[in-house]
N, C-alpha and C positions, 0 to 999 in steps of 0.2 A: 798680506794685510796685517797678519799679524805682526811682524817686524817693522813694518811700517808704522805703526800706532803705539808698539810695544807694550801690549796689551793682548788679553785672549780674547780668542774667534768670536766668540759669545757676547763678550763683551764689546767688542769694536761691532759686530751688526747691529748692538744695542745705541750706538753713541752714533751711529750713522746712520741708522733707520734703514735697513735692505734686512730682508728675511735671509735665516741660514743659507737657504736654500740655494742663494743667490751668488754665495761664496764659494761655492763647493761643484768641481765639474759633473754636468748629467751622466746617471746612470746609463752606462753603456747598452744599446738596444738587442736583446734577446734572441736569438736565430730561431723562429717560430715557425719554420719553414716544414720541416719534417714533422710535430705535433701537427699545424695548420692540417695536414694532407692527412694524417691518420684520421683527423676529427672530422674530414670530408670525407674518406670512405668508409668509417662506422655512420655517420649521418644519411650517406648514401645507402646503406645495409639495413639500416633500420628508422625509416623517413619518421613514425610517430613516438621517438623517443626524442626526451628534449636533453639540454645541456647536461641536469643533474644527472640521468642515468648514462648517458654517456661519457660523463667523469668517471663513472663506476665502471666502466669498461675500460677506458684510459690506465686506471688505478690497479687493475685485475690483470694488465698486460706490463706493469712495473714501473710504470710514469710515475715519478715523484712530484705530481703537480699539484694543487688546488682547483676546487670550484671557480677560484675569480678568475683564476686564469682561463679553464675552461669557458666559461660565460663569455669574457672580452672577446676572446677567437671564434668563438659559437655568430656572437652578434656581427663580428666583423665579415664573417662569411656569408651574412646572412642566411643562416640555416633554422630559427627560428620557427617553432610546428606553426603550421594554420587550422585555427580550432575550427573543428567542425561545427556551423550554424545550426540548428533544427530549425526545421521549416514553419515557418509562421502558418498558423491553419486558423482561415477567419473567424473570428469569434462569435459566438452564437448566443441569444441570451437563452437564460433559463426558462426552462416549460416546465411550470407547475402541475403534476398531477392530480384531476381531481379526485374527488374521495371517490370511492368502491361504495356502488349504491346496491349492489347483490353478489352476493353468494355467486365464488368461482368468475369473478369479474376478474379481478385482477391479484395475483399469490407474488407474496416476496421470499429471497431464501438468501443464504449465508453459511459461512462455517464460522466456527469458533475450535480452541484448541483448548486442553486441558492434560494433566499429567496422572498415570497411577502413583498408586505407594512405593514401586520398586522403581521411580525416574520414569518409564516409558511413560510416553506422549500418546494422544491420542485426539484425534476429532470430530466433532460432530457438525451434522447438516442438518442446518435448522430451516422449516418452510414454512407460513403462516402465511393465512390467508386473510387481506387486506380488510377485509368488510366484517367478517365473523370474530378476528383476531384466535381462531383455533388453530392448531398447533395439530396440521393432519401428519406429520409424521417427524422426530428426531434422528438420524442418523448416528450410529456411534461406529466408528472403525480408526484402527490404526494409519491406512490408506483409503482413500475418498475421490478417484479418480473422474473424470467425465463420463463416461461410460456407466461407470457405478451409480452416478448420479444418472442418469438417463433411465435406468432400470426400476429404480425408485421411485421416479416419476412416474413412472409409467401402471406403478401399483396402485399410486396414491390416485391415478385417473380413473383405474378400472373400478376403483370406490367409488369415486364421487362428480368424477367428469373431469374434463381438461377445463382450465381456466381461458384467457381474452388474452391474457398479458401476463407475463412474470417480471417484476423488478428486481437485476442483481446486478452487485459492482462489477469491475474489472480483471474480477483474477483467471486465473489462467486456465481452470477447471468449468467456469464461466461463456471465456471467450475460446475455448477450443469448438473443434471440429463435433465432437462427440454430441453435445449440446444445439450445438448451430441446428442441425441435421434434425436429430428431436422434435427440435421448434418447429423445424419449417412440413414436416409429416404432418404435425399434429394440428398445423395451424395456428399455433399460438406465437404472439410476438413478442421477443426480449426489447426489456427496456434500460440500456446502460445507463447508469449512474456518472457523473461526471467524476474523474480520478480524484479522491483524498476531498470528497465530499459523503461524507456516510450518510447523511442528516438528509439527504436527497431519497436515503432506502428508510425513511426511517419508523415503519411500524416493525421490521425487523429489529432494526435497532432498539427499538421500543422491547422487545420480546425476547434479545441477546442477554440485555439488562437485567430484566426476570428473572432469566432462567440461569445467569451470570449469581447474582446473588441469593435467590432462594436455592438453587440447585446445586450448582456446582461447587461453593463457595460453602456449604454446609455438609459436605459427606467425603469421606477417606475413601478412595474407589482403591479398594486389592487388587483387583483384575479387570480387563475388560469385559469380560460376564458380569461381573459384580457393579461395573458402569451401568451395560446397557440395560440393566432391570432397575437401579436406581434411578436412572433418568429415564425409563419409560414410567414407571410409576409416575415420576415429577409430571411428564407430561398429560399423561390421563387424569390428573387431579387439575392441572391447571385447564384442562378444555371444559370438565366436568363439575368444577368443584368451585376452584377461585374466584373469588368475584372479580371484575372489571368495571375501573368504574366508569371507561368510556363508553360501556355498553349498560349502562345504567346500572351497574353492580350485579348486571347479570353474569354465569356464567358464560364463556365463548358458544361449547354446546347449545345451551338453552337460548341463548341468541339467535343462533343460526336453526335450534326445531321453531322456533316463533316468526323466523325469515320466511320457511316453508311454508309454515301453516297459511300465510298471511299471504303467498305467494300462489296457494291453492285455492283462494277465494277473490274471485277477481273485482269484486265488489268492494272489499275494505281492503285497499295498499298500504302496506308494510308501512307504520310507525313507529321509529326507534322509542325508547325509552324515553318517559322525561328526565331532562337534566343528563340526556347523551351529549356528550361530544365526540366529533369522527375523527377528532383531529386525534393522531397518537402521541399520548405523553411519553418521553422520554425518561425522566424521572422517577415514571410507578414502576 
């Protein structure tokens, strides 16, 4: 063409209107035959990896190829992973719990975590009880296993009695075996919270928040001794001391001795506070 025109290549697809491309014989086609067959029996060897990391295996056995190239032979072989579905599980609406009309009706509980001064970690097992909003026991330990929790329980009952219901999320200390078993001796029913819903647990949540910023958020713990006496004190003042104003700016304690009393005279039933609300703020 070019002699023909007597003019360059570039310029003659320009005065004639045909793309380069069109001038110039195809690229001769690639013997893909021996890659093809490697990249079927690593796909074979290892069915849930996809193209990318089997370019890295390709690349690790001295293939000077690319990812496209990989991809293009990946797809032509149809080797392509098939993602695994989860199983659609029909959906449920939500069950409102009502409020806790007595003492040991119904207890929520939770962990939280927190750090000493020298880095280590450490957490606590927080339990409150729905209707008094008292704080019958914090846990502090470095480890918080199911079992440990069950032994705990099992103090806080020989004080004050087993509850009706416990409300707690999903985690794993929660849904273990350790707990399950608990439950079902003592009689009492768990009540799962729906996953990455807290506001479903939420006088806990309510109580996290508390003891989140009055407690933890204001003191340098040296040691774990040095935790669990600072936030056992936090706690006895908060059952004891702090007012609430859901409970009419009473404290929790003197909530729950005004529950009893009022609970031992079957004549006049138990009336909150004026200007209670049952609902738990999340905010205070």
């Amino acid at each position: 063409m070019q002699q023909a025109y007597g003019m360059s290549e570039r310029r003659a697809c320009r005065v004639i209107g045909f793309a380069r491309s069109t001038c110039r014989d195809p690229r001769p086609a690639r013997a893909d035959e021996a890659l093809r067959a490697r990249l079927c029996t690593l796909a074979a060897e290892r069915p849930r990896f996809g193209y990318r990391r089997l370019h890295v295996l390709l690349r690790r056995e001295g293939l000077a190829i690319n990812h496209k190239r990989v991809h293009r032979l990946y797809r032509a072989e149809g080797l392509a992973v098939q993602r695994k579905r989860r199983k659609r599980v029909a959906s449920q609406r939500r069950v409102l719990l009502a409020p806790a009309t007595r003492l040991n009706e119904r207890w929520s509980m939770d962990f939280m975590g927190d750090s000493l001064a020298d880095g280590r970690t450490f957490r606590t097992f927080n339990l409150v009880d729905d209707f008094s909003r008292e704080a019958p026991t914090i846990v502090v330990d470095q480890s918080l296993p199911g079992e440990r929790i069950t032994r705990e329980l099992d103090a806080v009952v020989a004080e004050r009695g087993a509850p009706n219901m416990i409300v707690i999320d999903n985690g794993p200390e929660f849904a273990g075996k350790a707990l399950d078993a608990w439950a079902y001796r003592r009689g009492v029913k768990l009540h799962f919270i729906r996953p990455g819903k807290p506001t479903e647990n939420a006088y806990i949540e309510s109580f996290n928040g508390k003891f989140r910023d009055e407690c933890l958020n204001e003191h340098w713990f040296v040691s774990l001794d040095h935790a669990r006496e600072v936030i056992e004190a936090w706690r006895i003042d908060y059952n004891d001391v702090r007012p609430h104003s859901a409970l009419g700016n009473l404290a929790p304690a003197e909530f729950a001795r005004r529950a009893r009393a009022e609970l031992r005279s079957p004549t006049a039933p138990f009336v909150p506070p004026a200007g209670e609300d049952i609902r738990p703020e999340l905010s205070q």
